[in-house]
VOPAGU-2260 file (C-alpha; in pm, 1 decimal, decimal comma):
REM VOPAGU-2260
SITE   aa  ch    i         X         Y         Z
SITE  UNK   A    0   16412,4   12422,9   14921,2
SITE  UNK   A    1   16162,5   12656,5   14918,5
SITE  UNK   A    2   16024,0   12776,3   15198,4
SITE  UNK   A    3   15662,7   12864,9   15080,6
SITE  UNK   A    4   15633,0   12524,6   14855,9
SITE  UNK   A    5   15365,9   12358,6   14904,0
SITE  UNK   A    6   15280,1   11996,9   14954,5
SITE  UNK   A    7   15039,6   11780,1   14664,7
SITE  UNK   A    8   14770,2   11745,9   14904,5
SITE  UNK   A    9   14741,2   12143,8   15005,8
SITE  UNK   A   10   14775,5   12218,2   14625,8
SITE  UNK   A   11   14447,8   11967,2   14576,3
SITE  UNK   A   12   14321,9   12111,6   14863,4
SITE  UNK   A   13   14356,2   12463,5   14729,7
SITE  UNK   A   14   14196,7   12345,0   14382,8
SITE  UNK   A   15   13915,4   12204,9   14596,2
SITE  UNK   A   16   13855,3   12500,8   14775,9
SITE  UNK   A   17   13840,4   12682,2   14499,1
SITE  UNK   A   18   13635,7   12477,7   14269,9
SITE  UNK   A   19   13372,2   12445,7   14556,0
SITE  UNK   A   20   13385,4   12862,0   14604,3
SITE  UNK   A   21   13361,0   12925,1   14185,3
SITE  UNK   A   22   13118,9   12666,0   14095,0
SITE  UNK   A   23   12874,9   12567,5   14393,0
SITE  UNK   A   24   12607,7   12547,0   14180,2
SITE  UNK   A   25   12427,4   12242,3   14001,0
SITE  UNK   A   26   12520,8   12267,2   13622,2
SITE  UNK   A   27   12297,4   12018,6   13298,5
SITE  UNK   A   28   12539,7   11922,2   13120,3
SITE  UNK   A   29   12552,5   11720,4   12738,4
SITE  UNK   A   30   12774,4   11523,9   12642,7
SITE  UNK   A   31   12859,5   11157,3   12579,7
SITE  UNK   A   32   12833,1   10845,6   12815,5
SITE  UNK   A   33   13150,1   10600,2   12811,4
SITE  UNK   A   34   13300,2   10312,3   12998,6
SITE  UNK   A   35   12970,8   10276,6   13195,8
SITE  UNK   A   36   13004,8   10046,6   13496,8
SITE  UNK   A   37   12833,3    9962,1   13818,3
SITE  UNK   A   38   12939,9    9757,9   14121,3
SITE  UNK   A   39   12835,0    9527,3   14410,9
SITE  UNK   A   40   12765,3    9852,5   14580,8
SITE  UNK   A   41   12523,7   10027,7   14311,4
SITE  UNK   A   42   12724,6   10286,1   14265,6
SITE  UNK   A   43   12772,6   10357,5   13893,3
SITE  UNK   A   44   13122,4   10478,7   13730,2
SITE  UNK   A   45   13138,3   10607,9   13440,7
SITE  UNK   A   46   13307,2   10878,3   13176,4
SITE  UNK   A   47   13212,1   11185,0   12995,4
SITE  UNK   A   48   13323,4   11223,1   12689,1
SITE  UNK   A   49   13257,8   11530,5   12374,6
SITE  UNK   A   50   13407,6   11447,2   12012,5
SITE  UNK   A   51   13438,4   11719,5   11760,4
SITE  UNK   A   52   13154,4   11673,3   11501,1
SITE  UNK   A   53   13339,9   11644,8   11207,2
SITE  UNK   A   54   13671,3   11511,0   11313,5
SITE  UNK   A   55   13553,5   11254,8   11584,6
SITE  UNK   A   56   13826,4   11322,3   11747,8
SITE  UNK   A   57   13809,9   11382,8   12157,7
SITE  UNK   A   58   13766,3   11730,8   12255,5
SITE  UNK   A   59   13682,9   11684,1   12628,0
SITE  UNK   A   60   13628,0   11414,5   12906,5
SITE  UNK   A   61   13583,6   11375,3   13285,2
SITE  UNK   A   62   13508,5   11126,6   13530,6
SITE  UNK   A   63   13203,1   11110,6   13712,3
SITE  UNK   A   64   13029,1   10877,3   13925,5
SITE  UNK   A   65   12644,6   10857,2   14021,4
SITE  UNK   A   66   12572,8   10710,9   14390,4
SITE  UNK   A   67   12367,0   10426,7   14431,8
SITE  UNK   A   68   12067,7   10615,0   14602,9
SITE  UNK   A   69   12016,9   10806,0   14291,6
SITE  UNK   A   70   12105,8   10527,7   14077,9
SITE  UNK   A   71   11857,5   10308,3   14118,8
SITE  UNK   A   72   11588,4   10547,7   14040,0
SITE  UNK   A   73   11770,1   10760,2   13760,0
SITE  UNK   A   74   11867,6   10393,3   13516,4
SITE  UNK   A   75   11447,6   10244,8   13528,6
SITE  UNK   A   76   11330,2   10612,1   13501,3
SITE  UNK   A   77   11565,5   10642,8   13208,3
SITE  UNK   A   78   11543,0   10358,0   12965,3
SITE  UNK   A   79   11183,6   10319,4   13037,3
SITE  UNK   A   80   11166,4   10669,6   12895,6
SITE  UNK   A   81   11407,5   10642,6   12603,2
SITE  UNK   A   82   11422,2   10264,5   12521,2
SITE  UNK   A   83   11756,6   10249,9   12541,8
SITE  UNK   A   84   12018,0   10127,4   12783,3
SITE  UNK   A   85   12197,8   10353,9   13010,1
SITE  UNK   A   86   12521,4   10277,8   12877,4
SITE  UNK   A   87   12837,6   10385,8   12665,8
SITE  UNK   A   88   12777,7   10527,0   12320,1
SITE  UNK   A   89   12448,9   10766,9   12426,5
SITE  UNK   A   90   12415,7   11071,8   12420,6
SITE  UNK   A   91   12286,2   11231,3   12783,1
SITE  UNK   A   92   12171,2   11548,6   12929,4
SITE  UNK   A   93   12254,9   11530,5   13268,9
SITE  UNK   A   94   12264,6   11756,9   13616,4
SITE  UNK   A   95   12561,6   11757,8   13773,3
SITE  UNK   A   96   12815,5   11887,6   14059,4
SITE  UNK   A   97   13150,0   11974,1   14004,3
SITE  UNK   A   98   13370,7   11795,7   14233,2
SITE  UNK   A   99   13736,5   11762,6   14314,7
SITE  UNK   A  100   13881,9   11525,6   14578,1
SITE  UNK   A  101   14287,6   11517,9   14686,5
SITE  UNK   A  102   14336,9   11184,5   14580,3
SITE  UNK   A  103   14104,6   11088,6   14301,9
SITE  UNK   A  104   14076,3   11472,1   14178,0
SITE  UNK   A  105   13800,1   11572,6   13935,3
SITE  UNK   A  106   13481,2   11435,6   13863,9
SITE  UNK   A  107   13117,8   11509,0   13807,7
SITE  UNK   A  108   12865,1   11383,9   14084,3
SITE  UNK   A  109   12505,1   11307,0   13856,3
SITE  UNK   A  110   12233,3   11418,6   14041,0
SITE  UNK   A  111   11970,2   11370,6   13759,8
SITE  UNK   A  112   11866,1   11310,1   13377,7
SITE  UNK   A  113   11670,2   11453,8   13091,6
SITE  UNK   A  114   11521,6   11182,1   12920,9
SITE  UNK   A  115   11364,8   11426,4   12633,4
SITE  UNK   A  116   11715,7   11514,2   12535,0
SITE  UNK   A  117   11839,3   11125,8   12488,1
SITE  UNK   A  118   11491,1   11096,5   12301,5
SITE  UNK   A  119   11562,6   11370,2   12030,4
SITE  UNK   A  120   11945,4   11220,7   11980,1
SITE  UNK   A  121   11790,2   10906,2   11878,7
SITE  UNK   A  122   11515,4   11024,2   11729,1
SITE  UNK   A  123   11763,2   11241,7   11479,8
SITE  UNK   A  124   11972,1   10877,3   11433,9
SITE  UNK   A  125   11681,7   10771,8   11320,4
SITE  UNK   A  126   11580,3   11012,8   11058,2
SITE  UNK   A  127   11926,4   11024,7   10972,8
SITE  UNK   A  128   11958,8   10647,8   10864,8
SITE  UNK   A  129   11574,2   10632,4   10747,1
SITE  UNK   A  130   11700,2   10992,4   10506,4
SITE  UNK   A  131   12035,5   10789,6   10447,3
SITE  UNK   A  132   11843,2   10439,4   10338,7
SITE  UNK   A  133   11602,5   10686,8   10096,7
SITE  UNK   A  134   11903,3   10813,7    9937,4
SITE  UNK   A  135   12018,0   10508,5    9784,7
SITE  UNK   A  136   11649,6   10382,6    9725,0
SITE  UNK   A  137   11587,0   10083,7    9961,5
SITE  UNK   A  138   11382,0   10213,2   10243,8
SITE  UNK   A  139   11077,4   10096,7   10070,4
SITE  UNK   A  140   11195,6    9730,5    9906,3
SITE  UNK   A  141   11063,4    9507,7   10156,1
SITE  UNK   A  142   10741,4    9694,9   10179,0
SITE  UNK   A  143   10661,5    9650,6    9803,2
SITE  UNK   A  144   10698,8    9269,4    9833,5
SITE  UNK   A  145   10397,5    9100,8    9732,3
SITE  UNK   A  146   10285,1    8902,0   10101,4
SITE  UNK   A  147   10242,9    8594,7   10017,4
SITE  UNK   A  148    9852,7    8412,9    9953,4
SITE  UNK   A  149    9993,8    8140,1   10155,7
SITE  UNK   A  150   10220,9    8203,8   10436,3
SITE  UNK   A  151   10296,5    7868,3   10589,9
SITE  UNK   A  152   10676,2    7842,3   10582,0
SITE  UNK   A  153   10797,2    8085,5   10842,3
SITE  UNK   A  154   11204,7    8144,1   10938,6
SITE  UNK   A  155   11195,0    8290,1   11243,2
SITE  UNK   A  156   11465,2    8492,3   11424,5
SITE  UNK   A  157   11460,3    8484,1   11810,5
SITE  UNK   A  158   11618,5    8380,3   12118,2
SITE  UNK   A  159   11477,6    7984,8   12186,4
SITE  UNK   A  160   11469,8    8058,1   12500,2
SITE  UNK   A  161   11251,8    8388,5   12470,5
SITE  UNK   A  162   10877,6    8384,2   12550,1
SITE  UNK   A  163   10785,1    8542,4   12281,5
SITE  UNK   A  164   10925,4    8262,8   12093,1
SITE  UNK   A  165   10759,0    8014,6   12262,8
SITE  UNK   A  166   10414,1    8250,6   12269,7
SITE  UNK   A  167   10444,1    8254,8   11903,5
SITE  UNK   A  168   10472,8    7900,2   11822,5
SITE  UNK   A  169   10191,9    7799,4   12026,1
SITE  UNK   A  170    9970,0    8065,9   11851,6
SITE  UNK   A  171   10043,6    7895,5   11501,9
SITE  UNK   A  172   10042,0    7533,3   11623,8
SITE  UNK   A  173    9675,0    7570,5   11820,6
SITE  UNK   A  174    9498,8    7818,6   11535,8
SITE  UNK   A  175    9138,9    7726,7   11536,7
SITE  UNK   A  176    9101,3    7640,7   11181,9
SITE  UNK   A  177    9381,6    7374,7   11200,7
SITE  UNK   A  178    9603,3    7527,6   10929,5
SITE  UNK   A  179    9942,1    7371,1   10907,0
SITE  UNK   A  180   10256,4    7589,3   10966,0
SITE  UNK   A  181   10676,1    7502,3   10904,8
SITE  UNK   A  182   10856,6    7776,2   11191,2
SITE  UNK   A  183   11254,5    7740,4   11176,1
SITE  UNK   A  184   11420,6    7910,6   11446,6
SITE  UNK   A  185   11723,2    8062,7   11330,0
SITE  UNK   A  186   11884,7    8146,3   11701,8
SITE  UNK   A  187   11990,2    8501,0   11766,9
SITE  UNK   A  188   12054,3    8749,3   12079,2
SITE  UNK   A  189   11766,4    8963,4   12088,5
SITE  UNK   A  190   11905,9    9196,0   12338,0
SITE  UNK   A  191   12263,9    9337,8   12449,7
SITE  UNK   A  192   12541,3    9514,2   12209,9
SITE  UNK   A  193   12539,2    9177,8   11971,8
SITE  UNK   A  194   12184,7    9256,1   11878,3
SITE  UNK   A  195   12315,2    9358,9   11484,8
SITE  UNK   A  196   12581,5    9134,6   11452,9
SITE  UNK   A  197   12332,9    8819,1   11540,5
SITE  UNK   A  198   12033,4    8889,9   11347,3
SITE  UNK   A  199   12274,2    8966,6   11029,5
SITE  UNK   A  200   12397,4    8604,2   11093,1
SITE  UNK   A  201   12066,0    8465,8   11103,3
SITE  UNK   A  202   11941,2    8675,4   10765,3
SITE  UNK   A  203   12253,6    8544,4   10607,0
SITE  UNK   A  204   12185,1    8183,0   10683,0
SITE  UNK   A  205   11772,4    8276,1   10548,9
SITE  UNK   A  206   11944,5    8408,1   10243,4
SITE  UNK   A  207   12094,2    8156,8   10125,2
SITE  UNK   A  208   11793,8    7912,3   10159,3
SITE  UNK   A  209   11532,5    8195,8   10092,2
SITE  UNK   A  210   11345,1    7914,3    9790,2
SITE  UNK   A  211   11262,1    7713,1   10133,3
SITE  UNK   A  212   11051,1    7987,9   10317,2
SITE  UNK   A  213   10746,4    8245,5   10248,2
SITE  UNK   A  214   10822,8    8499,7   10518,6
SITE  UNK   A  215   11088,3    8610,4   10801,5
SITE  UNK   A  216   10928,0    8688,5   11131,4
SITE  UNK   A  217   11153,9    8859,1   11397,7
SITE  UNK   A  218   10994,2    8847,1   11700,5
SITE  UNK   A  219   11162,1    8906,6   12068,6
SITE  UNK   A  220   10936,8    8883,9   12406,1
SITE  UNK   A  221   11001,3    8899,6   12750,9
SITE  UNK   A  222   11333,2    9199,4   12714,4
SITE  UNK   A  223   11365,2    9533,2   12879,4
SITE  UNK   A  224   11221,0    9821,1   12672,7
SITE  UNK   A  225   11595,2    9933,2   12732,3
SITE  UNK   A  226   11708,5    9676,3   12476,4
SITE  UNK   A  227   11554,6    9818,1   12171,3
SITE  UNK   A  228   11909,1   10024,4   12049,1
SITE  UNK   A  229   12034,4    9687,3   11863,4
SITE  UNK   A  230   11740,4    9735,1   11627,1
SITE  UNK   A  231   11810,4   10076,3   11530,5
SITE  UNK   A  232   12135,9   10019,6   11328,2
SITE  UNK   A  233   12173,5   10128,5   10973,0
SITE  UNK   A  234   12323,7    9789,4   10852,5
SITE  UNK   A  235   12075,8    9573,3   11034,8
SITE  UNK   A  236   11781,2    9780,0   10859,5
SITE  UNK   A  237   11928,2    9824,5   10491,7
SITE  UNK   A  238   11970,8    9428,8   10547,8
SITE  UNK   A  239   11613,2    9354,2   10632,0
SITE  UNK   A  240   11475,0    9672,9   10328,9
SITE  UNK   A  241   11658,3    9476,3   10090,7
SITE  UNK   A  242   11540,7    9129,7   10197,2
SITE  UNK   A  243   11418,3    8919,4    9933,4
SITE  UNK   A  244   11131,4    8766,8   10162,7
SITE  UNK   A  245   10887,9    8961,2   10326,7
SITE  UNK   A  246   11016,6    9060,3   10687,5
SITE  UNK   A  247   10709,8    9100,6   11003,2
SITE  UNK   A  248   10920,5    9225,1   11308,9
SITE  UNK   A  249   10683,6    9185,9   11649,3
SITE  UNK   A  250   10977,8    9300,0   11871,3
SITE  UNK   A  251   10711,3    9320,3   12218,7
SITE  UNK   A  252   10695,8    9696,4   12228,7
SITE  UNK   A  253   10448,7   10029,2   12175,5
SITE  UNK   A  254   10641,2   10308,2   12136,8
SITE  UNK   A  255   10813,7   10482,9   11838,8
SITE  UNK   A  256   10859,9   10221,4   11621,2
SITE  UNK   A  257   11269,7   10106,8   11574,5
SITE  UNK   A  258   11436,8   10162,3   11243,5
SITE  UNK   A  259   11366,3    9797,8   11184,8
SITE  UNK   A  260   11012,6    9821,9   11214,4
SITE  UNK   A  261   10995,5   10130,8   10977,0
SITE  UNK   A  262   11194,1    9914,2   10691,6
SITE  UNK   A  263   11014,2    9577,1   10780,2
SITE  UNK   A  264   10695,5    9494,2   10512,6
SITE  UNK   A  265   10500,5    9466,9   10832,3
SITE  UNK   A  266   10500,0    9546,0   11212,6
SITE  UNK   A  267   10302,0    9455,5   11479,1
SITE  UNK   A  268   10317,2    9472,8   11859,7
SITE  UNK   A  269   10430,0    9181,3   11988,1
SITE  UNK   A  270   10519,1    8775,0   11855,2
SITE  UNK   A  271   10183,2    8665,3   11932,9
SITE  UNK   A  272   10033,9    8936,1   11693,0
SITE  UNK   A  273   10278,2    8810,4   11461,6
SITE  UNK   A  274   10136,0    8462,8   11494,9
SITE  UNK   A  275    9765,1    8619,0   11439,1
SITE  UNK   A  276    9908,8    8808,5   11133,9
SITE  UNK   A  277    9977,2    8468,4   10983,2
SITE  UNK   A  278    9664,8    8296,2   11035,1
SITE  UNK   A  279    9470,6    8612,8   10962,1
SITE  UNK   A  280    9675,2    8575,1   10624,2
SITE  UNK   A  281    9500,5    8215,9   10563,9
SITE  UNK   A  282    9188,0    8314,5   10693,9
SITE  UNK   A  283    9197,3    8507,4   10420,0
SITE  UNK   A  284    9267,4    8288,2   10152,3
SITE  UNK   A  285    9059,7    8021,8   10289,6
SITE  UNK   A  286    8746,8    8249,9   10310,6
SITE  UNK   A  287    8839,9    8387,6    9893,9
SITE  UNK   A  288    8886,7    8026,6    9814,3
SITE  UNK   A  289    8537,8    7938,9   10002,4
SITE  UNK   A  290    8336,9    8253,4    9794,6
SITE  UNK   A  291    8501,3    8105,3    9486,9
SITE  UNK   A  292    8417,4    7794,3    9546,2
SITE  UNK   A  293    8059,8    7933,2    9631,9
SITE  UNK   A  294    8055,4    8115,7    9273,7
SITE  UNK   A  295    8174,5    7802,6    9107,7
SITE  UNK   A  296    7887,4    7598,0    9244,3
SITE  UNK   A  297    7650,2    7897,6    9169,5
SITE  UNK   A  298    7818,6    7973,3    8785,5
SITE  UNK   A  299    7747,0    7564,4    8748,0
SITE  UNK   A  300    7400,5    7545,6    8865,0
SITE  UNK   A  301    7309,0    7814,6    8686,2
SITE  UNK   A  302    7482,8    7698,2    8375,8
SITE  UNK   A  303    7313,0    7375,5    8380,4
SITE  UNK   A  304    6957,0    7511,1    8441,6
SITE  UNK   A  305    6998,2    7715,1    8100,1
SITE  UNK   A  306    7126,7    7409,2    7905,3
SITE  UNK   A  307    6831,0    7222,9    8070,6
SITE  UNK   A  308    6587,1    7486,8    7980,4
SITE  UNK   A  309    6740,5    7490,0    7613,0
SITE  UNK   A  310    6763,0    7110,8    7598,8
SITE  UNK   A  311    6341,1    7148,1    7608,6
SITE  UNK   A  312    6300,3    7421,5    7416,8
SITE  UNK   A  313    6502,0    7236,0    7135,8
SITE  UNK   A  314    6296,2    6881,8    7216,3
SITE  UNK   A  315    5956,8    7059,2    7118,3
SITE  UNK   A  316    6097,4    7240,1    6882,1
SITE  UNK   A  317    6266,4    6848,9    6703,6
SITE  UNK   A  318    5930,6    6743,6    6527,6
SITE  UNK   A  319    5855,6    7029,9    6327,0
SITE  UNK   A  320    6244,5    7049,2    6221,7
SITE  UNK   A  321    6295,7    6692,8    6142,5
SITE  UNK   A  322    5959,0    6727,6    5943,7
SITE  UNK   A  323    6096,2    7043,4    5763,9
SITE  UNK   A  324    6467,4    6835,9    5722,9
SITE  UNK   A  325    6323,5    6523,3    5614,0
SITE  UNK   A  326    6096,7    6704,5    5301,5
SITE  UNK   A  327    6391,7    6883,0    5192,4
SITE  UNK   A  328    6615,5    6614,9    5233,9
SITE  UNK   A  329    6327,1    6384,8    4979,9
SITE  UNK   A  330    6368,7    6680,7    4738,0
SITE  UNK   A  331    6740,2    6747,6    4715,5
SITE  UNK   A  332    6711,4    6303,9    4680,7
SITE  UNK   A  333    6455,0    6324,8    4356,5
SITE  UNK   A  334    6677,1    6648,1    4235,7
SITE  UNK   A  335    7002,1    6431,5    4282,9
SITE  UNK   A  336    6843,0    6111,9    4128,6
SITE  UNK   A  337    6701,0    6304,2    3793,9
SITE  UNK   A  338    7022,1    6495,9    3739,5
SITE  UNK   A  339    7216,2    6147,0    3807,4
SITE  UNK   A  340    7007,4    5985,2    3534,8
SITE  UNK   A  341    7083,8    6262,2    3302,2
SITE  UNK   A  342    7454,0    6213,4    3357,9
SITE  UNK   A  343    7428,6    5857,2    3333,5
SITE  UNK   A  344    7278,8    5853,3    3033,5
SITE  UNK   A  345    7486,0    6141,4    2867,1
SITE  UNK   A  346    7754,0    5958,2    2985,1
SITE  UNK   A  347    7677,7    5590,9    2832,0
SITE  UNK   A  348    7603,5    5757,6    2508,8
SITE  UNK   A  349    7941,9    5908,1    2493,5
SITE  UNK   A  350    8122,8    5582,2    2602,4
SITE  UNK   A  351    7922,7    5405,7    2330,8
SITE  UNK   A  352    7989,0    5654,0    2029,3
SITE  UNK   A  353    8354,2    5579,3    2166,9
SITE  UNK   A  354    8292,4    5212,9    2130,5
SITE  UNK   A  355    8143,6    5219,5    1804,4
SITE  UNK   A  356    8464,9    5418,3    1679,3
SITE  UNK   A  357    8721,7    5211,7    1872,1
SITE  UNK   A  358    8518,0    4882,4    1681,8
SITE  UNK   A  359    8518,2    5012,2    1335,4
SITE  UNK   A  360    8895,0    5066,3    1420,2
SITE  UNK   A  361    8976,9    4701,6    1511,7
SITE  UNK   A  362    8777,9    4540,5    1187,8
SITE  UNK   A  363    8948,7    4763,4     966,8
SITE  UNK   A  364    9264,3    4664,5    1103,0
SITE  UNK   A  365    9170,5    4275,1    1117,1
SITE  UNK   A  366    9361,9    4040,9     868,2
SITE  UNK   A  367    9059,0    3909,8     692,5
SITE  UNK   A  368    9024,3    4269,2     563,5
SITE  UNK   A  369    9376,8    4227,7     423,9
SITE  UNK   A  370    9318,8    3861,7     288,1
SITE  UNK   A  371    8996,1    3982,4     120,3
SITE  UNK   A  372    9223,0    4282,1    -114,2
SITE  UNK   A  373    9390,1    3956,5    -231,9
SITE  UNK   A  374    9723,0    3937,0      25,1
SITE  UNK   A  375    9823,0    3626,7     202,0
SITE  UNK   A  376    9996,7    3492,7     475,7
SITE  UNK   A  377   10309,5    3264,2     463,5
SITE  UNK   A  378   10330,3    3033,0     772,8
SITE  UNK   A  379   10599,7    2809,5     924,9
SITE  UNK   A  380   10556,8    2563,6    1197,3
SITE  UNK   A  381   10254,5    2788,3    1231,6
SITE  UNK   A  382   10421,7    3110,3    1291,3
SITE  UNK   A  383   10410,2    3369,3    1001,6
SITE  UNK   A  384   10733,9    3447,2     841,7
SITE  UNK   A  385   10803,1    3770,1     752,5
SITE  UNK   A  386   11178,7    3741,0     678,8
SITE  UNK   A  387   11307,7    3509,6     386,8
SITE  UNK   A  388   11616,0    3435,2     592,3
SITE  UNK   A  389   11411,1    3260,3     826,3
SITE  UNK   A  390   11337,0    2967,1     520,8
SITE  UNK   A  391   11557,1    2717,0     370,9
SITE  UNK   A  392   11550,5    2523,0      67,3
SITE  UNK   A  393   11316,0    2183,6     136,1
SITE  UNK   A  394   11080,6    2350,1     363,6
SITE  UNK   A  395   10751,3    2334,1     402,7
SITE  UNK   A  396   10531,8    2629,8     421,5
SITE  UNK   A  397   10174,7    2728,8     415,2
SITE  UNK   A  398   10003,8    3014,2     250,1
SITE  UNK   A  399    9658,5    3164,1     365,6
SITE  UNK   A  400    9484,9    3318,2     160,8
SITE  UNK   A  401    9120,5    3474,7     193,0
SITE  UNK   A  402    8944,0    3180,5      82,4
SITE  UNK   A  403    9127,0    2813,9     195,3
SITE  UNK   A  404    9508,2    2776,3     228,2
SITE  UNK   A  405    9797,3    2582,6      22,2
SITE  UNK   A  406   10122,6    2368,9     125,9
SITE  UNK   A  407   10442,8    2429,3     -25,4
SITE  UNK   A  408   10817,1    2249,2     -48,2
SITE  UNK   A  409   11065,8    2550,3     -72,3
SITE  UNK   A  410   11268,1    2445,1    -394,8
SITE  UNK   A  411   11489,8    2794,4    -443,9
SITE  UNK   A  412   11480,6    3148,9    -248,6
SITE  UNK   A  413   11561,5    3491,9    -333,4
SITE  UNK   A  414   11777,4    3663,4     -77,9
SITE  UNK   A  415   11728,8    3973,4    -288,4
SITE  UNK   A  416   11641,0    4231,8      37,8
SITE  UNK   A  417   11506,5    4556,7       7,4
């Protein structure tokens, strides 16, 4: 064994003593916050961690710890500032010591926090999925939705046991001009790391019954400022851009809006301004429908008093056209009845002449004409014969002749035939 070895504890003890003597300064630091934890204490443990940009693999990490004294000042003073949680996944610029201890070795002590710097990381998130959703042409979708002239069906996303919730519904129900409203909650977490993952649940389950409802309203009251991150995810807003209903997000907060609010067709501050969005939307409708209504009753009246003035003007004006109607009616009735006696006339002279002709006709064809050029007429049983097959030997016949008629007995025939 060497004499000169030294034990673990002087070896840390020597890396202590020399970390303190080479860096005794306070050093701001960026990096990465991960596996963020406090205890019953208020001491808060936690790991700093830097990935390499384009191969998100680790790079460097280290322990450090922030006591509870600074603690409770440094987390409100922080996510007041940034809107966001202190917690794993941010991005921090932070002041630090550099310490070393024998038995838990090296960590960084936080003594404070730049805010600005947390701001600008999310900030450039933002742009980045806003630039990302622009690229493939949906940032805009849900803002060129037509609102609808009658927003009564509402689906709602929010916590039932939120304020805001609540806020909201009493807003609609108690609006002074009595309008009727349909809300359905569609329960999600409005706050925490399930933020996305709920809300995409609750558009699904809109989606597929989007005939039933005229708008989505997200709305969230009564939650840390801290608890806005869950609404600045790239799948939760290209959800909501591409949404076939109009989306209104009143999320209860007035800084930058979220990513969510920049996609949404419409944003306002909080649920209950949501609510007054509504009924400002039937207010609306209600007041066109009223001036309408008001032109209607005007367009009639005024209608009517024309067709009333022309109704008199057309009664004073009756006599002197009847008068005018009746005189040439009498003439176009003497025209009509000399021209009809013309054609009458013309046309019982015609029918006559015809008559005349169609007689002559008939006596020349009559069988006294024929009796009178000395032919006769041979009759059996009082039927003319015309065929000698027809008569038999023994009988009796009778022959007309112009003047009188004679009776024979049939003694012999000729069957001679032409």
């Amino acid at each position: 064994m060497k004499q000169d070895a030294l034990t673990l504890f002087d070896l840390n003890a020597l890396v202590r003593r020399s970390l303190e003597e080479c860096l005794p300064d306070e050093y701001w630091i960026q990096a990465e916050l991960s596996d963020v934890r406090s205890n019953t204490t208020g001491h808060c443990y936690l790991e700093f961690i830097q990935k390499d940009p384009r191969s998100d693999n680790l790079v460097a990490k280290a322990r450090g710890m922030i006591w509870s004294n600074v603690f409770r000042l440094l987390k409100p003073y922080f996510e007041e500032t940034t809107g966001q949680s202190f917690a794993s996944g941010i991005k921090v610029l932070v002041k630090v010591t550099v310490q070393f201890h024998e038995l838990y070795g090296y960590s960084l002590t936080v003594l404070d926090v730049d805010p600005t710097y947390t701001l600008g990381d999310i900030a450039r998130r933002r742009r980045e999925i806003l630039q990302q959703l622009e690229e493939e042409g949906v940032l805009t979708l849900n803002k060129e939705l037509e609102f609808p002239l009658l927003p009564q069906r509402v689906a709602v996303i929010s916590s039932a046991t939120a304020a805001g919730y609540g806020d909201f519904c009493h807003q609609l129900q108690n609006n002074p001009r009595g309008y009727y409203f349909y809300a359905e909650l569609f329960p999600a977490l409005m706050q925490g790391h399930q933020v996305e993952e709920s809300v995409l649940s609750a558009l699904d389950k809109i989606n597929a019954r989007s005939k039933d409802f005229d708008v989505v309203v997200i709305i969230r009251g009564g939650g840390a400022t801290s608890d806005l991150s869950g609404f600045d995810t790239y799948l939760l807003a290209a959800a909501c851009a591409q949404f076939p209903l109009p989306v209104i997000t009143g999320i209860g907060h007035e800084r930058d809006d979220t990513v969510l609010d920049s996609v949404a067709h419409t944003r306002v501050k909080t649920p209950t301004a949501a609510a007054e969005l509504l009924i400002s939307r039937m207010d609306e409708a209600a007041d066109e429908l009223a001036y309408l209504a008001s032109r209607l009753r005007e367009s009639a009246s005024a209608f009517l008093e024309r067709e009333q003035r022309r109704l008199v003007d057309c009664r004073t004006r009756i006599p002197s056209l009847v008068i005018r109607w009746l005189s040439d009616a009498r003439f176009r009735v003497v025209a009509a009845h000399k021209d009809l006696l013309r054609a009458s006339a013309a046309l019982l002279s015609r029918k006559k002449h015809r008559l005349e002709l169609l007689q002559q006709r008939v006596a020349d064809a009559s069988p006294e004409k024929l009796l009178a050029r000395g032919y006769s007429i041979t009759l059996k049983d009082g039927k003319p014969v015309s065929d000698a097959s027809r008569i038999s030997e023994g009988d009796e016949i009778t022959t007309r002749l112009y003047r009188g008629e004679f009776i024979s007995i049939v003694n012999r025939k000729s069957l001679n035939q032409k």
